[in-house]
C-alpha positions, -999 to 999 in steps of 0.1 A, spaced: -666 523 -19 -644 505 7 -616 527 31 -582 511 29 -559 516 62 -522 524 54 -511 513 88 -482 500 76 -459 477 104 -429 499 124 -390 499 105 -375 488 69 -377 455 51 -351 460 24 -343 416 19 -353 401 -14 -370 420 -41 -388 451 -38 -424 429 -44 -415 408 -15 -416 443 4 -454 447 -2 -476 461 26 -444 471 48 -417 504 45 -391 496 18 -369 530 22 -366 558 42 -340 593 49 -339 604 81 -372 590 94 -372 564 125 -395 546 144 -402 551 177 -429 542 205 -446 526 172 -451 563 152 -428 569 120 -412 605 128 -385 624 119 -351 624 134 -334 653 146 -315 677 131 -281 689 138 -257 719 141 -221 724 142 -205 722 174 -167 721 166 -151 762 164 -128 751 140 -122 720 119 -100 691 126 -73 679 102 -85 646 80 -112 623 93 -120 615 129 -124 577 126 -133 575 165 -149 598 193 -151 596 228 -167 618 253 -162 621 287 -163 638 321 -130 646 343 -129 647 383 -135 687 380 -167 684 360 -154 693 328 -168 679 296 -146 664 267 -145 642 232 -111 629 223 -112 626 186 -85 606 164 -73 612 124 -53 590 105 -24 613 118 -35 636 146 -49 633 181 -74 659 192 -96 673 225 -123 691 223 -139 709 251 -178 714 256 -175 752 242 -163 738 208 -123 747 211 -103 719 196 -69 710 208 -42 692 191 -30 669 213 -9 650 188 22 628 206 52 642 196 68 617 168 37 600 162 40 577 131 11 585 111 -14 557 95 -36 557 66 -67 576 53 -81 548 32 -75 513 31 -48 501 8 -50 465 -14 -23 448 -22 -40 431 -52 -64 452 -79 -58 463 -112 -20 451 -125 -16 425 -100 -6 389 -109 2 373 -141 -6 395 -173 -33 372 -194 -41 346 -166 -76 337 -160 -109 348 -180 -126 380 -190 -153 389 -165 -144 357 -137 -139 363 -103 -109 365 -90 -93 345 -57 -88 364 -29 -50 365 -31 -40 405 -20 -41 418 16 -58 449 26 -42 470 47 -69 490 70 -74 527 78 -62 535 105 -88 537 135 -74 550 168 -84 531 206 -97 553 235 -107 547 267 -103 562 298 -82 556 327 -100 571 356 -103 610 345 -74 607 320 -73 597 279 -51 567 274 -48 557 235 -34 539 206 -34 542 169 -26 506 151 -1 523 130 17 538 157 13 509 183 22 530 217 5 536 241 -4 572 257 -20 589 283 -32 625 278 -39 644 314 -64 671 307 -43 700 299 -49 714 265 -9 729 259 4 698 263 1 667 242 -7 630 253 27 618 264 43 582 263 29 556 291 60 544 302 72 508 302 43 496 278 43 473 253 31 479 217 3 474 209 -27 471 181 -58 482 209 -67 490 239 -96 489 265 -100 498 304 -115 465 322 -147 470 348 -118 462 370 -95 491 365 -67 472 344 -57 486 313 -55 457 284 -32 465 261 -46 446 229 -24 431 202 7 428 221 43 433 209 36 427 169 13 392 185 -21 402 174 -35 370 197 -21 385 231 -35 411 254 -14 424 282 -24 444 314 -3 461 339 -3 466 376 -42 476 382 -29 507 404 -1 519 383 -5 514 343 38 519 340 40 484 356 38 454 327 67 435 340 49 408 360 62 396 398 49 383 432 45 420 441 21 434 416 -8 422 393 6 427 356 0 399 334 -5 387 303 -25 361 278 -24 348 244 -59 341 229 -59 302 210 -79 325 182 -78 321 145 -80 355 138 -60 386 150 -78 412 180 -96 443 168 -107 457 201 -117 454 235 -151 470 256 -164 465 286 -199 444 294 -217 434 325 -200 396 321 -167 408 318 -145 422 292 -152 419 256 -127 412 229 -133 409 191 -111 394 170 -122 396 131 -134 357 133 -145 354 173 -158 370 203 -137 361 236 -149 370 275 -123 380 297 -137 377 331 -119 386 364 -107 358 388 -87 369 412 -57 352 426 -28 345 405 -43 341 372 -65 376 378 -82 366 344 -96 336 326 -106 340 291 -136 322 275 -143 316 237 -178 331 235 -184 322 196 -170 322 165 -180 330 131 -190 361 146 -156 383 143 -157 418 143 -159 437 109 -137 467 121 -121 481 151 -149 504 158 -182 487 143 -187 472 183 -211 492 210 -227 487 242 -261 490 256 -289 479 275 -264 455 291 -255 440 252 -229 443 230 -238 449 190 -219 446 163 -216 446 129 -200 411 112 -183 401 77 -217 387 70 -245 402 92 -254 416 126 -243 402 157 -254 405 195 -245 393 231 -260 390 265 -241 362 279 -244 343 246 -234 357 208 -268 354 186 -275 364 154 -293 393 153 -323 394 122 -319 422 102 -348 433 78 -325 456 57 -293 432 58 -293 422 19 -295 461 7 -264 468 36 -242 447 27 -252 442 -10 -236 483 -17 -207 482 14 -174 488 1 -157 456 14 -120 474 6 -131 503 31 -147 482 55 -124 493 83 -139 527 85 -171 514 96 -181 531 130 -211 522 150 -226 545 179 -254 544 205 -288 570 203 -297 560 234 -328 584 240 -344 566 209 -328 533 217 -313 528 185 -274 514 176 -264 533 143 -236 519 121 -219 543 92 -204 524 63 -190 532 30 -214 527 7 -197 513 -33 -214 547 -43 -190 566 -23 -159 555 -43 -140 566 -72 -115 540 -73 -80 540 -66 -79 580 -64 -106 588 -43 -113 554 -19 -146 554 -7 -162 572 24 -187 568 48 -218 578 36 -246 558 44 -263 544 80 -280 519 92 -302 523 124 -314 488 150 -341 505 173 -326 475 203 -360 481 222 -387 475 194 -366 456 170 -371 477 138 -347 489 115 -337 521 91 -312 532 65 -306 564 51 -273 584 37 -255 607 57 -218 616 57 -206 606 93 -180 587 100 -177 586 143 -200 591 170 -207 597 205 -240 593 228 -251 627 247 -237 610 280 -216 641 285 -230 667 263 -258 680 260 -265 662 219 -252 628 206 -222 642 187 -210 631 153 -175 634 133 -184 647 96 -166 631 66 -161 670 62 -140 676 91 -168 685 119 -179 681 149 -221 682 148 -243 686 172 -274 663 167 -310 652 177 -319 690 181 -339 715 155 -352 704 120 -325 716 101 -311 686 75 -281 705 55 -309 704 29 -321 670 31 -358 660 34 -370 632 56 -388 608 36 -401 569 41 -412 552 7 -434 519 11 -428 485 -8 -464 476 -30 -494 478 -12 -526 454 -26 -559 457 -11 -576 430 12 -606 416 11 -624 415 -20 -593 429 -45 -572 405 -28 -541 396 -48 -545 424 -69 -566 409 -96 -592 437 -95 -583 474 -108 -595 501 -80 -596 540 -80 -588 556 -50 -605 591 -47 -598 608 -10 -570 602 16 -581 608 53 -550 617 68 -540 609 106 -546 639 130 -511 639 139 -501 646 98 -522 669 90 -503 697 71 -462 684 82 -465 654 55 -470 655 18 -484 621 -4 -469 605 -30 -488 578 -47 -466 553 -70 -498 530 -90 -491 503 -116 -510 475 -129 -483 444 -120 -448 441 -105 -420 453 -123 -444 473 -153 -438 513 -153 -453 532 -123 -474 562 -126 -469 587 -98 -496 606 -81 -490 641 -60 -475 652 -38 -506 657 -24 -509 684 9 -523 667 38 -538 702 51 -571 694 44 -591 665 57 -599 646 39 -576 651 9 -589 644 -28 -566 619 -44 -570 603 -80 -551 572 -92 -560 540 -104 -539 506 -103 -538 469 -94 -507 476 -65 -493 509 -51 -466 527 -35 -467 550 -10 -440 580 -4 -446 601 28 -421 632 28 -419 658 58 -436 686 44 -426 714 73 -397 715 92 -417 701 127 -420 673 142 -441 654 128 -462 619 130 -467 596 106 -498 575 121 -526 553 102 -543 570 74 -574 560 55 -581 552 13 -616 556 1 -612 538 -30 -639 517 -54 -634 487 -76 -625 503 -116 -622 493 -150 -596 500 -178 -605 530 -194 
């Protein structure tokens, strides 16, 4: 007899096969790491009084000079407040040309010569894809100034509910915007050149037209690729094109900004897939995770084959990232291939993927969000619902139905059943104080890699310890939140003995 820990190391490993996941967490729903425990994350409530109109592809919340509390959240074709009681205003700009739902190809089924190429071969990347449209906000002082890509002008909403965000006069069109640490509001994407950003006078944003007697200006990036959007970091002002990352820093004088190539190769995967914190930027990349501190560095990602082996690279501009940062964690909602139904029903975002910045784990899961805000302002991280809600979250147990569950890659036995060439039994599970009776346990057994698995339990962890019966060379462990609480998943104990085929 011989006790086994299941200790298993904090976050996901989802990269190469599940075998290559032994001994660590392979998948998980609504489970995160923190502080080194596996627990569950929140739960959420609605927060909205009435729906909004489409899907919110961005969300911003913030504080005015009077105290008040607002999120600012844009549709494909509509422009909305919300106040902290939950009342939604359409603040819509009168004529407002409206953009898309869903990305649109210009290549697909019926496109190019009937009978050319092969049955089954891969086709060149010959159509364009035009994205879903993904409003810009920022703030200017107390007030809203935006821009949807479709629309290209630029607005200013001033706080009052009856009225809606009006023209900012004398701007340019644009793609983007952001507000600079400095007060100046780049307009990004200028006049149909999606390598210029343009700023106006840093006092007065109905200014552009640059003289001796003010500080508008303007600047066309040497980039390869086109600007996506703009945010503000401790070494300046960030802007993302979709193949490089360029540092507008503030010099003063007559130039008021020089511009700096940061990297490239590491362009921006949409317009909103970018957040700040701990004095970083993080973002998400056509081919993996990116971050920057003064320098652009890959960033490893344990889960980074399964992510981007199921996105929907057609839908890829409705990827949204957000900040959680009580739990320290950047979360990134993508459409999942799952989500789509082709041509008629384009796919949605319906799956995340969590970076805990402070421990350097990560975590997937599904759920149907497709914006997001930190609890800056409010009193819960808010999230835009693919449904057309406002949510509350981080607060109760209460999934919508879903169970929190984390599910373990193989697990073989040190010491003397090394390698798995011994058979073992395992008879009792000695749960961790902190699970007793708020987990269940799933045991997954099977002689080799790849052969048919046998599942064990659920087994209650009320009782301590807990009788258990299974036999196998390897096994998998599935830990499910048993009670709506919350709950700690810490270092249970095996007792199991060597065993022969029977």
């Amino acid at each position: 007899m011989m006790f086994v820990s299941l200790d298993l190391p904090p976050g996901l490993y989802r990269n190469g096969t599940d075998y290559q996941a032994r001994g660590r967490w392979w998948d998980a729903q609504l489970v995160r790491w923190f502080n080194g425990e596996m627990r569950p994350m929140g739960g959420w409530r609605t927060h909205s009084v009435s729906n909004f109109a489409g899907v919110a592809r961005t969300l911003l919340a913030w504080r005015d000079n009077n105290n008040s509390t607002w999120a600012a959240l844009g549709t494909a074709s509509k422009l909305y407040a919300m106040s902290r009681s939950g009342a939604i205003n359409d603040i819509t700009p009168v004529g407002l040309v409206a953009g898309q739902v869903s990305a649109t190809s210009g290549g697909g089924y019926g496109s190019g010569a009937y009978g050319a190429g092969t049955y089954g071969s891969p086709r060149g990347d010959v159509s364009t894809i035009e994205d879903a449209t993904v409003w810009s906000l920022d703030t200017w002082g107390p007030y809203l100034v935006v821009v949807s890509p479709d629309d290209q002008k630029l607005y200013q909403w001033n706080l009052n509910p009856a009225e809606p965000a009006a023209p900012i006069a004398n701007a340019p069109t644009a793609k983007a915007l952001v507000v600079s640490n400095e007060h100046f509001l780049f307009a990004l994407g200028v006049g149909g050149d999606e390598r210029t950003v343009a700023w106006p006078d840093q006092s007065d944003n109905t200014l552009w037209a640059p003289d001796a007697t003010n500080s508008a200006g303007s600047y066309t990036l040497p980039s390869t690729g086109r600007i996506l959007c703009g945010k503000r970091l401790p070494q300046g002002t960030g802007i993302w094109t979709d193949s490089e990352l360029w540092i507008a820093q503030y010099v003063g004088g007559v130039l008021l900004y020089g511009f700096q190539k940061a990297d490239s190769g590491c362009g921006a995967l949409s317009r909103n897939c970018v957040v700040t914190a701990a004095s970083q930027a993080f973002w998400m990349g056509p081919n993996g995770f990116f971050a920057y501190n003064g320098y652009v560095r890959p960033l490893p990602c344990a889960v980074q084959d399964f992510v981007y082996s199921r996105l929907d690279t057609e839908q890829v501009s409705k990827i949204t990232a957000m900040r959680l940062s009580a739990f320290r964690e950047i979360w990134w909602f993508y459409p999942s291939l799952s989500s789509s139904g082709g041509a008629s029903s384009p796919g949605e975002c319906d799956s995340y993927v969590a970076y805990n910045y402070q421990e350097d784990t990560w975590t997937t899961g599904a759920l149907g969000r497709s914006c997001g805000a930190d609890q800056d302002v409010f009193a819960y991280p808010l999230m835009g619902g693919t449904d057309g809600v406002v949510y509350d979250h981080e607060l109760g147990f209460d999934y919508g139905g879903a169970t929190p569950y984390a599910e373990s890659g193989p697990y073989e036995l040190p010491g003397s059943l090394a390698g798995g060439a011994q058979l073992f039994t395992a008879t009792q599970l000695i749960a961790d104080e902190k699970s007793r009776g708020d987990t269940s346990a799933s045991f997954y057994s099977a002689l080799y890699p790849n052969t048919t698995e046998t599942l064990s339990g659920p087994y209650s962890l009320g009782s301590r310890p807990t009788d258990v019966r299974f036999t196998g060379r390897q096994v998998r462990l599935k830990v499910t939140g048993a009670e709506a609480d919350d709950w700690r998943w810490g270092a249970p104990r095996l007792i199991v003995q060597p065993a022969g085929r029977r």
